[in-house]
Every structure is written in C-alpha cells, then in structure tokens.
N, CA and C atoms of all chains as a GROMACS GRO file, in nm:
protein
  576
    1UNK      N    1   8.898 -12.190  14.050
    1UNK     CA    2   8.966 -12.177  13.922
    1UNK      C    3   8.999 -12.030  13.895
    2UNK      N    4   9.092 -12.012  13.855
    2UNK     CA    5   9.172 -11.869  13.788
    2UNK      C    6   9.228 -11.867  13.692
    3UNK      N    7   9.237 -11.749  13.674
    3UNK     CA    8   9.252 -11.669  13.485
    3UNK      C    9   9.365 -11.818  13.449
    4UNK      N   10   9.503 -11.864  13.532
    4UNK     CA   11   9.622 -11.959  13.510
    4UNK      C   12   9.543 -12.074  13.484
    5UNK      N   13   9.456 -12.142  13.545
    5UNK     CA   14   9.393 -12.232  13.490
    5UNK      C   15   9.348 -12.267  13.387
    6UNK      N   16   9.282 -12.159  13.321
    6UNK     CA   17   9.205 -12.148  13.178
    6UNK      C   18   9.315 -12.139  13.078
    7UNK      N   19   9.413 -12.047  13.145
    7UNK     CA   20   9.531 -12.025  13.027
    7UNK      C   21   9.596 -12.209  13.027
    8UNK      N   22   9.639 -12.247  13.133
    8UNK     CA   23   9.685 -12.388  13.116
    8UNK      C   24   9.597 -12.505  13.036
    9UNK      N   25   9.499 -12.479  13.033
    9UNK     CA   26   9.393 -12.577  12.983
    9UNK      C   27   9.414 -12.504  12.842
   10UNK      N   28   9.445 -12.412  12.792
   10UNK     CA   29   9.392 -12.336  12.644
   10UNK      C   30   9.565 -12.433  12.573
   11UNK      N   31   9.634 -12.373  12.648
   11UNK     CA   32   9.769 -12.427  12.610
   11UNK      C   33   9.779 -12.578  12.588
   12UNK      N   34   9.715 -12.673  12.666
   12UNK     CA   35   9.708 -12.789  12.661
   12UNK      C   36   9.636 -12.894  12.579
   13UNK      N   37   9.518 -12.776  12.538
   13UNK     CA   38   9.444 -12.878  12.469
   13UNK      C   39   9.495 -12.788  12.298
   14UNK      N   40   9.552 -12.721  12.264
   14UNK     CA   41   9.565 -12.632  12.159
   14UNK      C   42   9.708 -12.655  12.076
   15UNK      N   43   9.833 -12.707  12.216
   15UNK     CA   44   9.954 -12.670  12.161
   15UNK      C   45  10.001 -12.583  12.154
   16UNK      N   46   9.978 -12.477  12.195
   16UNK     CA   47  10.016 -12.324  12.214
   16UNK      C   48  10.100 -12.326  12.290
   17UNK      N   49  10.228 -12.250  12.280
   17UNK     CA   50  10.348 -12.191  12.366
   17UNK      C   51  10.219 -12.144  12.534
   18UNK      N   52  10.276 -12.180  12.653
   18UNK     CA   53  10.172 -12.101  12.715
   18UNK      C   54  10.178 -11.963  12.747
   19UNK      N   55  10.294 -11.875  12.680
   19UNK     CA   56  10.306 -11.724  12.677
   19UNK      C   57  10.158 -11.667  12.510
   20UNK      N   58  10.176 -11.749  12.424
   20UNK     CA   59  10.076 -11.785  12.381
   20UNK      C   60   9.882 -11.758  12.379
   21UNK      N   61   9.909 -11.875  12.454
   21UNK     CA   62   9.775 -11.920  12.524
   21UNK      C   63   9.724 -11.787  12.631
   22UNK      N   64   9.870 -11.751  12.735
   22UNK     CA   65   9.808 -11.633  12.796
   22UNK      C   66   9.765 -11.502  12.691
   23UNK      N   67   9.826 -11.481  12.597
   23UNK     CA   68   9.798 -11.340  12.520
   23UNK      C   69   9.623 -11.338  12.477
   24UNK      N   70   9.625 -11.521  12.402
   24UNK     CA   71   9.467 -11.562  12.383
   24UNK      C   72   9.379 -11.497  12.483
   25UNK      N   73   9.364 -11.535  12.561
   25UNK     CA   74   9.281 -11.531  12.722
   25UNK      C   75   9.261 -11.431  12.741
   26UNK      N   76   9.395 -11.286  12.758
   26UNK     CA   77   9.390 -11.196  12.787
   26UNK      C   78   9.320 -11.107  12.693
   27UNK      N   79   9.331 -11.138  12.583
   27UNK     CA   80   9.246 -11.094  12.446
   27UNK      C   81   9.103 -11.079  12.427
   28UNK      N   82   9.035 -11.215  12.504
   28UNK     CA   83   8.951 -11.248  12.495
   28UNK      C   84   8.850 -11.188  12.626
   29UNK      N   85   8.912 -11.147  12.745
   29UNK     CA   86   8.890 -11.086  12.846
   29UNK      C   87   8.876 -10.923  12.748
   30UNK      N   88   8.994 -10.856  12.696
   30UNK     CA   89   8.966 -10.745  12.679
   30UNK      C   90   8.859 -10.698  12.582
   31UNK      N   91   8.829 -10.799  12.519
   31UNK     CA   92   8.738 -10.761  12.376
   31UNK      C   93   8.626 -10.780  12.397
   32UNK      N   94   8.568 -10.861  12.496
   32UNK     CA   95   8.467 -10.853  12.584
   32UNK      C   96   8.422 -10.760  12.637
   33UNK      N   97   8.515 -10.668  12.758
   33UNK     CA   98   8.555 -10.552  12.809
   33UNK      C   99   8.500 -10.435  12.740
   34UNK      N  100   8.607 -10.459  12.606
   34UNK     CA  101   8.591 -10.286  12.518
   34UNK      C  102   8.441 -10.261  12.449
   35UNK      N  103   8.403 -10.418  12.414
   35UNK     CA  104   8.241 -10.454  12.360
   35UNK      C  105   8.138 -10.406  12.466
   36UNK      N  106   8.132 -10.422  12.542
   36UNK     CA  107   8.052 -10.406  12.663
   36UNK      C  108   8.048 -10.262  12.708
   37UNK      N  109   8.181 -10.148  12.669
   37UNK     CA  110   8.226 -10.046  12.725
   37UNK      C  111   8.148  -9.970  12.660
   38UNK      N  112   8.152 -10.030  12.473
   38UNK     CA  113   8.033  -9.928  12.419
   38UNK      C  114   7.878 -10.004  12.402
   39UNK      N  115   7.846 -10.035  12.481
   39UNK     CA  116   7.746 -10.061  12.511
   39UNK      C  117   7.678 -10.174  12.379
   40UNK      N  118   7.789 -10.274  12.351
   40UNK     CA  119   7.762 -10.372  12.262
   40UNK      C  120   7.784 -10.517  12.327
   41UNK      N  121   7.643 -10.550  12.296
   41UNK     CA  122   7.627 -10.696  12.351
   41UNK      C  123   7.750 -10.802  12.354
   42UNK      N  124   7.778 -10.899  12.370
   42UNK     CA  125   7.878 -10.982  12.339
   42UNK      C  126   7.775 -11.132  12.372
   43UNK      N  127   7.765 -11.205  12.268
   43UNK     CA  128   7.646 -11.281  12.249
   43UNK      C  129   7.763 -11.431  12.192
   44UNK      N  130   7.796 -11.518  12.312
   44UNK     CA  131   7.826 -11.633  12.279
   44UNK      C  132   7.790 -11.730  12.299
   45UNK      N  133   7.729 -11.770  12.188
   45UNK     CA  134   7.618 -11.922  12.194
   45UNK      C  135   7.683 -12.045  12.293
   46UNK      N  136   7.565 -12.078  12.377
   46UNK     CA  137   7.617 -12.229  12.437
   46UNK      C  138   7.688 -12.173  12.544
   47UNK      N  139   7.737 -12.059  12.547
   47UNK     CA  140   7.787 -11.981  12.690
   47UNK      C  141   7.661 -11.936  12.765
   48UNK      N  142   7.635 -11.811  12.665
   48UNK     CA  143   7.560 -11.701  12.744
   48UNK      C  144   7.613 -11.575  12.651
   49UNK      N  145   7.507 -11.438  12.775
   49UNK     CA  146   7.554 -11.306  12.663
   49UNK      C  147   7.520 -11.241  12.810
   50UNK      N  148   7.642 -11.149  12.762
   50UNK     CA  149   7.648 -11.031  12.879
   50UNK      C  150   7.616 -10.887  12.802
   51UNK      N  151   7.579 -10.806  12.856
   51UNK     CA  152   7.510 -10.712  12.822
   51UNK      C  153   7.496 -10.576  12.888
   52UNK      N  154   7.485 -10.484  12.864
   52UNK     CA  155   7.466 -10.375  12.946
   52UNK      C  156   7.335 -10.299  13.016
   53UNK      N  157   7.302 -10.282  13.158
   53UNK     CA  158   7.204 -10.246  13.179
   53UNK      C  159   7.200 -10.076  13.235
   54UNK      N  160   7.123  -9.986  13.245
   54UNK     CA  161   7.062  -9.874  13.318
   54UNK      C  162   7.010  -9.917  13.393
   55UNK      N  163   7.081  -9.824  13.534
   55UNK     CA  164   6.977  -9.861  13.614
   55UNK      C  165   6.971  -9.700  13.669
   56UNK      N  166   6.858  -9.720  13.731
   56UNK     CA  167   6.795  -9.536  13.794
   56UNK      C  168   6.841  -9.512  13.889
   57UNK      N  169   6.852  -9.416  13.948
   57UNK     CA  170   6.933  -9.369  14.058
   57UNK      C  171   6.800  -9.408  14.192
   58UNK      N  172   6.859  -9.407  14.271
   58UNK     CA  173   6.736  -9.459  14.406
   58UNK      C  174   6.837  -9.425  14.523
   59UNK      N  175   6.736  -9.416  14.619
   59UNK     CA  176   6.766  -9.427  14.712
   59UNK      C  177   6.793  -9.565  14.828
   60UNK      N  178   6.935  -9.545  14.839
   60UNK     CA  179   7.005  -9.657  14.927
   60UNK      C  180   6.980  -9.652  15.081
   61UNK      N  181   7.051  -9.719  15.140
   61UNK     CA  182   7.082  -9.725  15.287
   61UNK      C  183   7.202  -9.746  15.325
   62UNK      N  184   7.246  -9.766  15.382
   62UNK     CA  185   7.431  -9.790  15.475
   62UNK      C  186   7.382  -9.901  15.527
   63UNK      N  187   7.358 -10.035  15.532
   63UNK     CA  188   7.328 -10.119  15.588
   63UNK      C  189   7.392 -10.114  15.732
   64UNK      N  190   7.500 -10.059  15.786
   64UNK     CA  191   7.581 -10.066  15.866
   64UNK      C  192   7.514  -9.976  15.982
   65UNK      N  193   7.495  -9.843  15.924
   65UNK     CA  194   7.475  -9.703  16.035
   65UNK      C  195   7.325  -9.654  15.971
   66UNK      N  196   7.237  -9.702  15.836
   66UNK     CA  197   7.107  -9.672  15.830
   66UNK      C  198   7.081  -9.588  15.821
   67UNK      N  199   7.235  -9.490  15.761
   67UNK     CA  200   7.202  -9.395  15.736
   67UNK      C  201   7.141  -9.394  15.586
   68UNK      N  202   7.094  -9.301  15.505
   68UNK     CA  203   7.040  -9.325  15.376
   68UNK      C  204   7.091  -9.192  15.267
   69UNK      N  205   7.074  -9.286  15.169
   69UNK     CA  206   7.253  -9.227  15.070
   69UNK      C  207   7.144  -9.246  14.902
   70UNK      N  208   7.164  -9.151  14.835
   70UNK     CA  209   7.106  -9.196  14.689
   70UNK      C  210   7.208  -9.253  14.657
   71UNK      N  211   7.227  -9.355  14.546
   71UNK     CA  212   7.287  -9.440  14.510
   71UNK      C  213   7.244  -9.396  14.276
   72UNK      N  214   7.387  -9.324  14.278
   72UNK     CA  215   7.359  -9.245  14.126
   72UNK      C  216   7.350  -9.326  14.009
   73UNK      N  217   7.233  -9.295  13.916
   73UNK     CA  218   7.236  -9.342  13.815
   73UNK      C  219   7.350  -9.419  13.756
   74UNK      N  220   7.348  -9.536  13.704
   74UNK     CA  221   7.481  -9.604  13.659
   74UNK      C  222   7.440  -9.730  13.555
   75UNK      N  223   7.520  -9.819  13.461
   75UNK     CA  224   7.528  -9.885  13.372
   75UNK      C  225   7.566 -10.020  13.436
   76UNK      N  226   7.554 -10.119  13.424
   76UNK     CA  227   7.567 -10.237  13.496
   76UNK      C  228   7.585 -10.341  13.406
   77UNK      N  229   7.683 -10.474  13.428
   77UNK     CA  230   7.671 -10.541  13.296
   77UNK      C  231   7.580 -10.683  13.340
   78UNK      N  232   7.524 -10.707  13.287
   78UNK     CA  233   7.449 -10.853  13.299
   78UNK      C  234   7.471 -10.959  13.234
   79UNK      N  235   7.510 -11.067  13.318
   79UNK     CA  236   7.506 -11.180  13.227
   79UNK      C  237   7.422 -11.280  13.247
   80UNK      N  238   7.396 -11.334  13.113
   80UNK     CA  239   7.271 -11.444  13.092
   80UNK      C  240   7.325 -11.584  13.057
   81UNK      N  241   7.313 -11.685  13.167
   81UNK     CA  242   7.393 -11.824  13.101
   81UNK      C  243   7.274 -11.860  13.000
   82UNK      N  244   7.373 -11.921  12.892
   82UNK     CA  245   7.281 -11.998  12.799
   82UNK      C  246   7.215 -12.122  12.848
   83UNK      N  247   7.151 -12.172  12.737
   83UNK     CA  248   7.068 -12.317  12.785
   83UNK      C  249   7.161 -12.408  12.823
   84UNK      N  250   7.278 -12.396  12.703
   84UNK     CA  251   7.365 -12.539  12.765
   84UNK      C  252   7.449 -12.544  12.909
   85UNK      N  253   7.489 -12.416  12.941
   85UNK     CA  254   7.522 -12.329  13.050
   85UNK      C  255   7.463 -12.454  13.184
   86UNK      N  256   7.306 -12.342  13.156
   86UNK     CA  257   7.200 -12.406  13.307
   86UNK      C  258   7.188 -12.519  13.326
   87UNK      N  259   7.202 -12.607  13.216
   87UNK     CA  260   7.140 -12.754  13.214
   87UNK      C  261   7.290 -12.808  13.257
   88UNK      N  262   7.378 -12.772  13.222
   88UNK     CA  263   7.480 -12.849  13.254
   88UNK      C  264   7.516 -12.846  13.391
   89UNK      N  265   7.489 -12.715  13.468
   89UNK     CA  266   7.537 -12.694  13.577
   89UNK      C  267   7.415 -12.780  13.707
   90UNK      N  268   7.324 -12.791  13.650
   90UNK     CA  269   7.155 -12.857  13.690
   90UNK      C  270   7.210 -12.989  13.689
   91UNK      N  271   7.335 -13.030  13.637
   91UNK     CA  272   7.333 -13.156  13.573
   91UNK      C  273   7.291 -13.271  13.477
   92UNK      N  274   7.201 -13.191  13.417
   92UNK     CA  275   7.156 -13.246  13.293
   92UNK      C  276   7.177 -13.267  13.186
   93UNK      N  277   7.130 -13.381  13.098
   93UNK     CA  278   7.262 -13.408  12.991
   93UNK      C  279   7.233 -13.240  12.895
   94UNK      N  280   7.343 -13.248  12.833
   94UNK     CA  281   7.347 -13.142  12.771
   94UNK      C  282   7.316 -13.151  12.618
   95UNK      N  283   7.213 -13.017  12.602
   95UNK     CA  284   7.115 -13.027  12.519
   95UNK      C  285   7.163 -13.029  12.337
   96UNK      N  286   7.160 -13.090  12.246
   96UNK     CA  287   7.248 -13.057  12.143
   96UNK      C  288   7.198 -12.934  12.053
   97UNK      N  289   7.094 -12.826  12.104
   97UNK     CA  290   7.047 -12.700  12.072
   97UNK      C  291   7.171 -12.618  12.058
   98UNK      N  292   7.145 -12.504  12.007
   98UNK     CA  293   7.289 -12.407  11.986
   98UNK      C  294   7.213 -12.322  12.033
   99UNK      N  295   7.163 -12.316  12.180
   99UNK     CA  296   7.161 -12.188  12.240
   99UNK      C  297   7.226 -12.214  12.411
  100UNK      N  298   7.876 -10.853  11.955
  100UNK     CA  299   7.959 -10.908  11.909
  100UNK      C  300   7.924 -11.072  11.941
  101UNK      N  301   7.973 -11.120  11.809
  101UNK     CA  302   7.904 -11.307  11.836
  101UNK      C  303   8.046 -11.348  11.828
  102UNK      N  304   8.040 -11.477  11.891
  102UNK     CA  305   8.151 -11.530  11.872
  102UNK      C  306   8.246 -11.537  11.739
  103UNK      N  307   8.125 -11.544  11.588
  103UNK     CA  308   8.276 -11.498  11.524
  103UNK      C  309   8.312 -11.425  11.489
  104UNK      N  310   8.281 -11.264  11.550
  104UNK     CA  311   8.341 -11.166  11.506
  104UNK      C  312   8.445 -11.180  11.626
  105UNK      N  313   8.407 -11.234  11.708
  105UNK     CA  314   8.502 -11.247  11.839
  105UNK      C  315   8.662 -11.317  11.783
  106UNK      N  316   8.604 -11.434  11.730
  106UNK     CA  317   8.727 -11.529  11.664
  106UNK      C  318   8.813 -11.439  11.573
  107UNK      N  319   8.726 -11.347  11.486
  107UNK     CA  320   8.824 -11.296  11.360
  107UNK      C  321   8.913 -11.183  11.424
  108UNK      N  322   8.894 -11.118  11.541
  108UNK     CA  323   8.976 -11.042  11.617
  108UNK      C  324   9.069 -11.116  11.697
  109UNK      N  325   9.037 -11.199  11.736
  109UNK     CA  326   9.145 -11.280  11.808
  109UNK      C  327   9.221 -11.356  11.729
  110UNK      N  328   9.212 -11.381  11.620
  110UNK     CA  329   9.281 -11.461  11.521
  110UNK      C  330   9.370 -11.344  11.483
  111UNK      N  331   9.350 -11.230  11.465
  111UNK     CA  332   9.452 -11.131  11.406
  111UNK      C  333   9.544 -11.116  11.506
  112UNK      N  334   9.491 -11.083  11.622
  112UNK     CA  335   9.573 -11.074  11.726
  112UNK      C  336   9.626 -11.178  11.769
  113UNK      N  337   9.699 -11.301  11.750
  113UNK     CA  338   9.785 -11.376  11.820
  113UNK      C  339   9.795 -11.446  11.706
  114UNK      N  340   9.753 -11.391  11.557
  114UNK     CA  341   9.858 -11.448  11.410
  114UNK      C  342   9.765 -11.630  11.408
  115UNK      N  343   9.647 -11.633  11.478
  115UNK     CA  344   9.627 -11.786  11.406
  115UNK      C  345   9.515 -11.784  11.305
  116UNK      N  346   9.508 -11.883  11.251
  116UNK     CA  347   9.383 -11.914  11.172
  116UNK      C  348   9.240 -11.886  11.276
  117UNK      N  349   9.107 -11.849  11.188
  117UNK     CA  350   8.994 -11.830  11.298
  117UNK      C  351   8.951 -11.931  11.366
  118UNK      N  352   8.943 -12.018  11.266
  118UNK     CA  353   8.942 -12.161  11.351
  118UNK      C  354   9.007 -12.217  11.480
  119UNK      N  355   9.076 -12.180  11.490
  119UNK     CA  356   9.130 -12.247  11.613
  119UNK      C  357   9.110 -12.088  11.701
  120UNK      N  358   9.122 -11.984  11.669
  120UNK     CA  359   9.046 -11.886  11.744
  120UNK      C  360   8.928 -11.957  11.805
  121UNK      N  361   8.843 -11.994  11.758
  121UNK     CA  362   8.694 -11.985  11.797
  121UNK      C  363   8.713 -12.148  11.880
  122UNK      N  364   8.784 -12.223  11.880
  122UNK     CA  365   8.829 -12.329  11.933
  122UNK      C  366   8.849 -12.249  12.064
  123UNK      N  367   8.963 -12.164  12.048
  123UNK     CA  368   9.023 -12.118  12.207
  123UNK      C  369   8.915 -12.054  12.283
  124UNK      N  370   8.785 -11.993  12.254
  124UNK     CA  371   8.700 -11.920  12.258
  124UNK      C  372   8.604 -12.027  12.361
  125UNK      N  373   8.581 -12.150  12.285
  125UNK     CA  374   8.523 -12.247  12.363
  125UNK      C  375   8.580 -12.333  12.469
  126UNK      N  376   8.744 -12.334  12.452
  126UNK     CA  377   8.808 -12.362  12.592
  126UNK      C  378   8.768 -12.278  12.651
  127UNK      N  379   8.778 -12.208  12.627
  127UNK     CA  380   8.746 -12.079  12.743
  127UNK      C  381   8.598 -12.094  12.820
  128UNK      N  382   8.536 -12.068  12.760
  128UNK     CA  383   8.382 -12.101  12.760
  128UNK      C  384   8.373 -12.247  12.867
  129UNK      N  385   8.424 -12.354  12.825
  129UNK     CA  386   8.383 -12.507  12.850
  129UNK      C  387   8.475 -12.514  12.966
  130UNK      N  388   8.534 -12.472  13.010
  130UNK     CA  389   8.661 -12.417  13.158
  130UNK      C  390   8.566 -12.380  13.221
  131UNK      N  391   8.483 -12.260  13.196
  131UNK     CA  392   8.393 -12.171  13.312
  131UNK      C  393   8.305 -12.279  13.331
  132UNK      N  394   8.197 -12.359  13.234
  132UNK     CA  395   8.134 -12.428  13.260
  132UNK      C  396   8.136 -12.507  13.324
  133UNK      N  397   8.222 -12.631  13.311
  133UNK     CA  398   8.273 -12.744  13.361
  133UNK      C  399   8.267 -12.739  13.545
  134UNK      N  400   8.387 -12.588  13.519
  134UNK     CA  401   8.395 -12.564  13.664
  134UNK      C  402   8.319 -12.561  13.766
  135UNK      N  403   8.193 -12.496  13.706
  135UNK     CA  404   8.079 -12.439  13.775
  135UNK      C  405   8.013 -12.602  13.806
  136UNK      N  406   8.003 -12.623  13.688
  136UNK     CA  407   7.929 -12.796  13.713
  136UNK      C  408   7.980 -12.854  13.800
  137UNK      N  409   8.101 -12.880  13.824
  137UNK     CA  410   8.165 -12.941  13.950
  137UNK      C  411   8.170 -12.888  14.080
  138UNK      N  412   8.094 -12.762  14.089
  138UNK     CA  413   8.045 -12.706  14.240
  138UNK      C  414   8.193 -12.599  14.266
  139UNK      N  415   8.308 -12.559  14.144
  139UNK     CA  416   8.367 -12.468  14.208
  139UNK      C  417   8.334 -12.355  14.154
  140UNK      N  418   8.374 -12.213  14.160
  140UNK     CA  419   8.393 -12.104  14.126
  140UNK      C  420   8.507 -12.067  14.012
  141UNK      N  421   8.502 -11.953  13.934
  141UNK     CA  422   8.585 -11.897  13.834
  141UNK      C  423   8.591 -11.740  13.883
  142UNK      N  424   8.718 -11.707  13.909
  142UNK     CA  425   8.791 -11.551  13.914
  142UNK      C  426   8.871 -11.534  13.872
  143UNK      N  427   8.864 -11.415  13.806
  143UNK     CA  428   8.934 -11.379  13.693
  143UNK      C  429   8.927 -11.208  13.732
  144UNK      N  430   9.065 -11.184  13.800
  144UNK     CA  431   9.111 -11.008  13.810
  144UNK      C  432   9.050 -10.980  13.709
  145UNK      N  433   8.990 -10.845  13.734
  145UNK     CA  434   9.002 -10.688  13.687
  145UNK      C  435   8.856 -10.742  13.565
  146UNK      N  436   8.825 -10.893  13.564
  146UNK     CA  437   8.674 -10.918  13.499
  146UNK      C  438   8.580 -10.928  13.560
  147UNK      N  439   8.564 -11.063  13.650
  147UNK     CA  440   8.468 -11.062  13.761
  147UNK      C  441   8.499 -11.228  13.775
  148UNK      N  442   8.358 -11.267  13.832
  148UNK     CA  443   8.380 -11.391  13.839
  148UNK      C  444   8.234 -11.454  13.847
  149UNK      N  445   8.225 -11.626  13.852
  149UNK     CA  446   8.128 -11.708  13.783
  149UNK      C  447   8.118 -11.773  13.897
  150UNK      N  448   8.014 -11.784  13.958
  150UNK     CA  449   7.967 -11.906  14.052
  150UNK      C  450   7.809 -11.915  14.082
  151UNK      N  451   7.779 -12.057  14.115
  151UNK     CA  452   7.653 -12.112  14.104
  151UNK      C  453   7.567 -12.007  14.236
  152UNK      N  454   7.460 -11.994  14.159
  152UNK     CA  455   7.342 -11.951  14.290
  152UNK      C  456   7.254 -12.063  14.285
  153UNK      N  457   7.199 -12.084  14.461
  153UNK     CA  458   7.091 -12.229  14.429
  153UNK      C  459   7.004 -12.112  14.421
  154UNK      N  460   6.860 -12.169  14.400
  154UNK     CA  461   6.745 -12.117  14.386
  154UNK      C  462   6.653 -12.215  14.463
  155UNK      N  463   6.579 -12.166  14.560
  155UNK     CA  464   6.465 -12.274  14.623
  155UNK      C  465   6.397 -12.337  14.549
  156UNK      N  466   6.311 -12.433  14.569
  156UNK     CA  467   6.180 -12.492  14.503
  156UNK      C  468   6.102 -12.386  14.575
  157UNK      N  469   6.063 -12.349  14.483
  157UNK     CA  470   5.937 -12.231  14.492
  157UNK      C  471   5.739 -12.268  14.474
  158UNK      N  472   5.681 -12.208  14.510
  158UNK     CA  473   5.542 -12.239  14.451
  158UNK      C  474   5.476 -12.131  14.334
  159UNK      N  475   5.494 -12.167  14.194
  159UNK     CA  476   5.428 -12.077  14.129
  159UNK      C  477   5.285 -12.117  14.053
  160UNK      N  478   5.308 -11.974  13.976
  160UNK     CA  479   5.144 -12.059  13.915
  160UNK      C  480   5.134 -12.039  13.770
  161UNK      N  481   5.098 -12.113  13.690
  161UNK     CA  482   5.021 -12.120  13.555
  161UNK      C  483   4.987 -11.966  13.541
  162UNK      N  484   5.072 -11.867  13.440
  162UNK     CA  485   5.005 -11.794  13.468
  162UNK      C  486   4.842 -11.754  13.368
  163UNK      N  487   4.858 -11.838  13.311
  163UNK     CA  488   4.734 -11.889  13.160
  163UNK      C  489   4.619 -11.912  13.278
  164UNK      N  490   4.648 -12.069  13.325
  164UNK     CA  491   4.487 -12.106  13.380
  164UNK      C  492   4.525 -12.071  13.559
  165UNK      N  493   4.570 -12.029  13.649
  165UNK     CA  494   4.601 -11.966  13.745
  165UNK      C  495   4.607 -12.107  13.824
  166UNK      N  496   4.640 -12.240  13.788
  166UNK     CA  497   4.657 -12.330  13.862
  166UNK      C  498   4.818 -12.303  13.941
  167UNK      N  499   4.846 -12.380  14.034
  167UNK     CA  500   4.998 -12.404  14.129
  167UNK      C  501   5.032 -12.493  14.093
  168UNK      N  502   5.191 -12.477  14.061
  168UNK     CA  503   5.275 -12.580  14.029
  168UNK      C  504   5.383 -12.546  14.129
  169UNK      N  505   5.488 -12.683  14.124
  169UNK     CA  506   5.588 -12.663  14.206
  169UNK      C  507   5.670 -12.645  14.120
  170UNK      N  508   5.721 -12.511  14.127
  170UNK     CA  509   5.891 -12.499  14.054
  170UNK      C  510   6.030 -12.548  14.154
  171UNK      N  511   6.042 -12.635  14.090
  171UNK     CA  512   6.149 -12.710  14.184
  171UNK      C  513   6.293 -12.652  14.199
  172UNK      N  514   6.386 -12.665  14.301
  172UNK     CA  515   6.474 -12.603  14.366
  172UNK      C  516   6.606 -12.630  14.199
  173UNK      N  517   6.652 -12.529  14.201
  173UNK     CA  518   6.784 -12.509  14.091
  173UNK      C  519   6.887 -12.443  14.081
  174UNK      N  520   6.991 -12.485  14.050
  174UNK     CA  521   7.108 -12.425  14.019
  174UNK      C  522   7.130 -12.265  13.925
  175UNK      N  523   7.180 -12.187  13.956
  175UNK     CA  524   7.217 -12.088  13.843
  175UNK      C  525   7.308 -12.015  13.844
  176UNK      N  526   7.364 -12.039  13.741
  176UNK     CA  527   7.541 -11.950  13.714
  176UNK      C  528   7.513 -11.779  13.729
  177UNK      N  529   7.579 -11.733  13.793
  177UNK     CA  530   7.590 -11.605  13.821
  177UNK      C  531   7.714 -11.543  13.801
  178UNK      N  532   7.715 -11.427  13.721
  178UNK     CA  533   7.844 -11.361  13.690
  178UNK      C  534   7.878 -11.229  13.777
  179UNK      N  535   7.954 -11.221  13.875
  179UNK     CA  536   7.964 -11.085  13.919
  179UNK      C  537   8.037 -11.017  13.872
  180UNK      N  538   8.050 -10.851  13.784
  180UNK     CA  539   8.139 -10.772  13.745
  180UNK      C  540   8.241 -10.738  13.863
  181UNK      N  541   8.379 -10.751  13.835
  181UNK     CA  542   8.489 -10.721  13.894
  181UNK      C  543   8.468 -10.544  13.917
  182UNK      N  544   8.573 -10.460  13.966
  182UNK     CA  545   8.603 -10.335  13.972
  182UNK      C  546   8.631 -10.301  13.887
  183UNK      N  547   8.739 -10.320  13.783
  183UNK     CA  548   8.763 -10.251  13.731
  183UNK      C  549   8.707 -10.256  13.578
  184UNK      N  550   8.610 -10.380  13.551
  184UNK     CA  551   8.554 -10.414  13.452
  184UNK      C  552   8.396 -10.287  13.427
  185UNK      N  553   8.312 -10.318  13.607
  185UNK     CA  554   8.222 -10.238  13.629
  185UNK      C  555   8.287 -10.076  13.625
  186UNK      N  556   8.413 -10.042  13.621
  186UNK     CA  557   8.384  -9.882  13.668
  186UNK      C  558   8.405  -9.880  13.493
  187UNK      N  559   8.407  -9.942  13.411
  187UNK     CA  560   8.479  -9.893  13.222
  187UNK      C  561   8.348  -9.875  13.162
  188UNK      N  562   8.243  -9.962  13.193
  188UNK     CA  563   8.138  -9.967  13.183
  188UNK      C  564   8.055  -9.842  13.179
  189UNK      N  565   8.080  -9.829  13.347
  189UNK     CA  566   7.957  -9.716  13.364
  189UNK      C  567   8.025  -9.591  13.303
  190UNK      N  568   8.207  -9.582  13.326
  190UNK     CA  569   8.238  -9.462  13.233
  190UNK      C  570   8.244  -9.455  13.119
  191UNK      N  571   8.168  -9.577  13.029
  191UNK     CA  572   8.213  -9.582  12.865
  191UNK      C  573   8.302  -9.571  12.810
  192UNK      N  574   8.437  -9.632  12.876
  192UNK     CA  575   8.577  -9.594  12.797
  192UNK      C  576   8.583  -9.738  12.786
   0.00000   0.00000   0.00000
C-alpha cells in the first residue's frame, strides 16, 4: 500500500474531489512531521504515538570492512502502536478501549 | 499533539468542518491498520513506512514470584522513519 491508496480510500469513503483528499493526506503527513521536528509528541488514540528519542553517540562498526566508526549523537522518532493497533494485527477482535 | 488538535489544523487547511477532519484522520489511521492486518506493508515517501515484525514465543518469567511462563510468538507493527522525515528530526527544522 502507498501514500495513492490511502488518498483513494480517503476520497471514497468521504466524497472528496481526489485533488482534495490528496491535500488531506499530505497535510496530515506534514503536521505530523513539523510536530515531531519540535520535539512534540503526536499522540493518536487507537493508532499509536510517535515520538522523539536521544540517542548517545557510540561506537559503530562497518558491518562490511569492520572497520569501526562512532556513530554521532542524534534524535530518532519512535513509534508506539496502540492497543487496538496490536490486537488487530494479532488478529484479535478489536478491543472497544480508546487506547 | 492529539488527534484533535490534529483535526482543527487540518480542518482549516482544506476549508472542512473538524468533524469530518478527524473522520479523514481515521481513514488514514484504519488504511495503515487494516493493511498491516492483512499481512501487507504501508510506504509512504519522504515519511517512512509500517510493517509487521513477528516476535518468537519466548520463555519469560514472573517477574513478582520468579516463576516461567511462555510468552507466546506475536505480531508487531513497526514504523521505520523515511530519509527525509529522520534527517528534520535530528536537525529540528
């Protein structure tokens, strides 16, 4: 599945022009993005929440040539599926909790 | 940011009511899911993308009374940051 998929499904089930539906999507990608950029959670129930992490600088390897490389301090984003997320993908009926 | 501060920005931006913002919010949402449930993947340029990791059945333990249990083998959605999502990040723009 790709970004056209989601936009076709948004358009379809909504009624939206699908020039529309793409601006939605793309919106929703960037505001995520800019949230995350300043280091603000983005917390959507029944999805999940992505988040920003630190991580310490360490020392790497080149898996390839073994050679060994520090690998610099940097920010990382994490995401956490929600409950209804795991269970659904587990196949389990899905839980009527709002997390 | 929660979903409805999410909705009231996206509602300004494409002129609809929030309501159906926060509607499009959960297509969105129930697309990635679905997908994943049905054993495919989600990519999405310049964001990243969504696909299942299995996880073994493992042996852990109680960690209260130090008995063994079997944690049984499971599914889990995994998000990988794209390029150009991860480099905005670590530069804070």
């Amino acid at each position: 599945m790709t970004k056209i998929d989601i936009i076709n499904r948004v358009a379809e089930s909504t009624g939206l022009p699908k020039q529309d539906a793409d601006v939605a999507v793309e919106t929703i990608i960037s505001l995520i993005k800019a949230s995350l950029s300043r280091d603000e959670p983005v917390i959507l129930r029944r999805f999940g929440s992505f988040q920003t992490r630190a991580k310490n600088s360490r020392i790497g390897r080149n898996p390839k040539t073994g050679e060994e490389a520090e690998i610099t301090a940097r920010k990382v984003v994490r995401f956490k599926a929600g409950k209804h997320f795991k269970e659904t993908v587990n196949g389990q009926p899905s839980s009527t909790e709002e997390s | 940011m929660t979903k409805s501060e999410m909705a009231e920005k996206l509602a300004e931006k494409i002129n609809v009511k929030k309501q159906q913002a926060e509607e499009i919010i959960n297509i969105f949402s129930n697309s990635v899911i679905e997908a994943l449930a049905s054993g495919d993947k989600v990519e999405i340029r310049g964001f990243g993308s969504f696909r299942v990791r299995e996880r073994a059945a493992k042996e852990g333990r109680n960690p209260k009374t130090g008995e063994k249990v079997l944690v049984p083998a499971k599914k889990v959605p995994f998000f990988k940051t794209g390029k150009d999502f991860r480099e905005a990040v670590d530069q804070g723009d």
